[in-house]
LODREN-400917 format. One record per residue (C-alpha): residue in three letters; residue number from 1; x, y, z; chain. Coordinates in nm, 4 decimals. Layout:
+---------+-----+----------+----------+----------+--------+
| residuo | num |     east |    north |       up | cadena |
+---------+-----+----------+----------+----------+--------+
|     ALA | NUM |        X |        Y |        Z |      A |
...
+---------+-----+----------+----------+----------+--------+
//
This chain:
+---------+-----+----------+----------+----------+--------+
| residuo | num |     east |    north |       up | cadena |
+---------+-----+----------+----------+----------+--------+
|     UNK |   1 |   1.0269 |   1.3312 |  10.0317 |      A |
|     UNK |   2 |   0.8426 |   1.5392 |   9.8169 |      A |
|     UNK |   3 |   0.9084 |   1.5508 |   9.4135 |      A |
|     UNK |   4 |   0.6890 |   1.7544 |   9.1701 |      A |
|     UNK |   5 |   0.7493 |   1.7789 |   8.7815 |      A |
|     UNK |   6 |   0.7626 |   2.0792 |   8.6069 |      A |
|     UNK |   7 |   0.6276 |   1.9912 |   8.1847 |      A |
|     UNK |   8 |   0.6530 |   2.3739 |   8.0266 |      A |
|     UNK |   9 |   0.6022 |   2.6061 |   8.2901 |      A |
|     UNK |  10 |   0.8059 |   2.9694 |   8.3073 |      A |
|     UNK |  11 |   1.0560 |   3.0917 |   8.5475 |      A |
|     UNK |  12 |   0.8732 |   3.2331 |   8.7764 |      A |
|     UNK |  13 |   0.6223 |   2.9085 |   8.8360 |      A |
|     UNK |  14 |   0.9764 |   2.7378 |   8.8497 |      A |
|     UNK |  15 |   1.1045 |   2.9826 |   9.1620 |      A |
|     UNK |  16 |   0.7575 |   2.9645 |   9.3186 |      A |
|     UNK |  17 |   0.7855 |   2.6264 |   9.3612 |      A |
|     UNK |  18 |   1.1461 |   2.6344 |   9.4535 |      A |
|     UNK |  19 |   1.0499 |   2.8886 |   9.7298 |      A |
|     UNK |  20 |   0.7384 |   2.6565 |   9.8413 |      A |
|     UNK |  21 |   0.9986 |   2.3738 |   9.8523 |      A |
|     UNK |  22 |   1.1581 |   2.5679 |  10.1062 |      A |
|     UNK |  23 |   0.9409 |   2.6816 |  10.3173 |      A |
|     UNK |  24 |   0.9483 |   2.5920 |  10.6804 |      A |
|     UNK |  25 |   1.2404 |   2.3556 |  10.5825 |      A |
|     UNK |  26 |   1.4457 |   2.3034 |  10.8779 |      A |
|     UNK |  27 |   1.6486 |   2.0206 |  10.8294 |      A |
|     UNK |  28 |   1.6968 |   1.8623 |  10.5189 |      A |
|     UNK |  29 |   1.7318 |   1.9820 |  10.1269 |      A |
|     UNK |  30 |   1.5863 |   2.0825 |   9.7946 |      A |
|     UNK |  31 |   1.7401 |   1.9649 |   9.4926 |      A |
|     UNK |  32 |   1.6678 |   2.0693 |   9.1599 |      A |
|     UNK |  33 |   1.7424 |   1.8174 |   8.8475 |      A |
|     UNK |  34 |   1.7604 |   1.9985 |   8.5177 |      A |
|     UNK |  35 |   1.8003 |   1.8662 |   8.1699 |      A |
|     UNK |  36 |   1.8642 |   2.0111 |   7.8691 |      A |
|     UNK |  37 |   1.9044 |   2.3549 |   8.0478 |      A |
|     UNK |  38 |   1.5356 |   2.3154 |   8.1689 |      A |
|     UNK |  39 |   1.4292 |   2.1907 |   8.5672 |      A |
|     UNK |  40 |   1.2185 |   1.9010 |   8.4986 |      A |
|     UNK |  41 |   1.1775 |   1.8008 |   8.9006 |      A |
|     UNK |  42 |   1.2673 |   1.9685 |   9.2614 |      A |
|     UNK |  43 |   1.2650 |   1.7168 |   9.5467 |      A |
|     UNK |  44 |   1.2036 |   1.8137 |   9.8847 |      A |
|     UNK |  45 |   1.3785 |   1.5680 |  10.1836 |      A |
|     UNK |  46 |   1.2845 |   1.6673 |  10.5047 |      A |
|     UNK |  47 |   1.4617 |   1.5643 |  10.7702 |      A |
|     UNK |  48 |   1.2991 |   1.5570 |  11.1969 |      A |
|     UNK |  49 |   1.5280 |   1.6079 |  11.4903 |      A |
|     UNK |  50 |   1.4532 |   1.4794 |  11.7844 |      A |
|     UNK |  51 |   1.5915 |   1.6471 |  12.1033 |      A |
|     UNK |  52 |   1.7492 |   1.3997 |  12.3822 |      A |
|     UNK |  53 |   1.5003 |   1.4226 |  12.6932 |      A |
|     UNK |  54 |   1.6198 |   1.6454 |  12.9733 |      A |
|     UNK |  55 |   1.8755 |   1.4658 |  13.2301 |      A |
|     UNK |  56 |   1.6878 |   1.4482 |  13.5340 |      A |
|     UNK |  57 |   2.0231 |   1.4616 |  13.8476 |      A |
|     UNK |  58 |   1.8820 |   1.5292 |  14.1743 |      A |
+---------+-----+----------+----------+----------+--------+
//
Protein backbone atom coordinates (compact mmCIF):
# COMPACT_ATOMS: atom_id res chain seq x y z
CA UNK A 1 0.00 0.00 0.00
CA UNK A 2 1.09 3.15 -1.09
CA UNK A 3 -0.39 6.64 0.44
CA UNK A 4 0.98 10.12 -0.50
CA UNK A 5 -0.43 13.53 0.86
CA UNK A 6 -1.29 16.21 -1.18
CA UNK A 7 -0.74 19.96 1.28
CA UNK A 8 -1.79 22.78 -1.58
CA UNK A 9 -1.04 21.45 -4.78
CA UNK A 10 -3.42 22.21 -8.11
CA UNK A 11 -5.51 19.94 -10.12
CA UNK A 12 -3.43 18.88 -12.39
CA UNK A 13 -0.48 17.69 -9.74
CA UNK A 14 -3.68 16.07 -8.12
CA UNK A 15 -4.58 13.92 -11.58
CA UNK A 16 -0.86 13.28 -12.15
CA UNK A 17 -0.63 11.54 -9.22
CA UNK A 18 -3.95 9.89 -9.56
CA UNK A 19 -2.76 8.63 -13.02
CA UNK A 20 0.78 7.48 -11.44
CA UNK A 21 -1.38 5.68 -8.82
CA UNK A 22 -2.64 3.78 -11.57
CA UNK A 23 -0.24 2.85 -13.53
CA UNK A 24 0.55 -0.75 -14.17
CA UNK A 25 -2.20 -1.48 -11.53
CA UNK A 26 -3.51 -4.80 -12.18
CA UNK A 27 -5.24 -5.94 -9.33
CA UNK A 28 -6.15 -3.90 -6.62
CA UNK A 29 -7.45 -0.02 -6.12
CA UNK A 30 -6.84 3.67 -5.75
CA UNK A 31 -8.81 5.55 -3.41
CA UNK A 32 -8.93 9.09 -3.05
CA UNK A 33 -9.99 10.73 0.54
CA UNK A 34 -11.06 14.32 0.22
CA UNK A 35 -12.00 16.82 2.84
CA UNK A 36 -13.42 19.91 2.74
CA UNK A 37 -13.87 19.54 -1.11
CA UNK A 38 -9.99 19.19 -1.35
CA UNK A 39 -7.98 15.41 -1.84
CA UNK A 40 -5.72 15.41 1.02
CA UNK A 41 -4.37 11.53 0.31
CA UNK A 42 -4.71 8.75 -2.66
CA UNK A 43 -3.78 5.24 -1.50
CA UNK A 44 -2.61 2.75 -3.77
CA UNK A 45 -3.39 -1.28 -2.67
CA UNK A 46 -1.94 -3.54 -4.90
CA UNK A 47 -2.98 -6.72 -4.98
CA UNK A 48 -0.52 -10.17 -6.68
CA UNK A 49 -2.20 -13.14 -8.25
CA UNK A 50 -0.71 -16.08 -8.29
CA UNK A 51 -1.60 -18.60 -11.06
CA UNK A 52 -2.25 -22.42 -9.88
CA UNK A 53 0.78 -24.51 -11.41
CA UNK A 54 -0.08 -26.44 -14.54
CA UNK A 55 -1.81 -30.03 -13.86
CA UNK A 56 0.66 -32.36 -14.98
CA UNK A 57 -1.96 -35.90 -16.26
CA UNK A 58 0.00 -38.22 -18.24
Amino acid sequence: MTATLLDGQDDASILREIQSALHGLKFGSVEITVHNGQVVQIERKEKFRRQPPASKHA
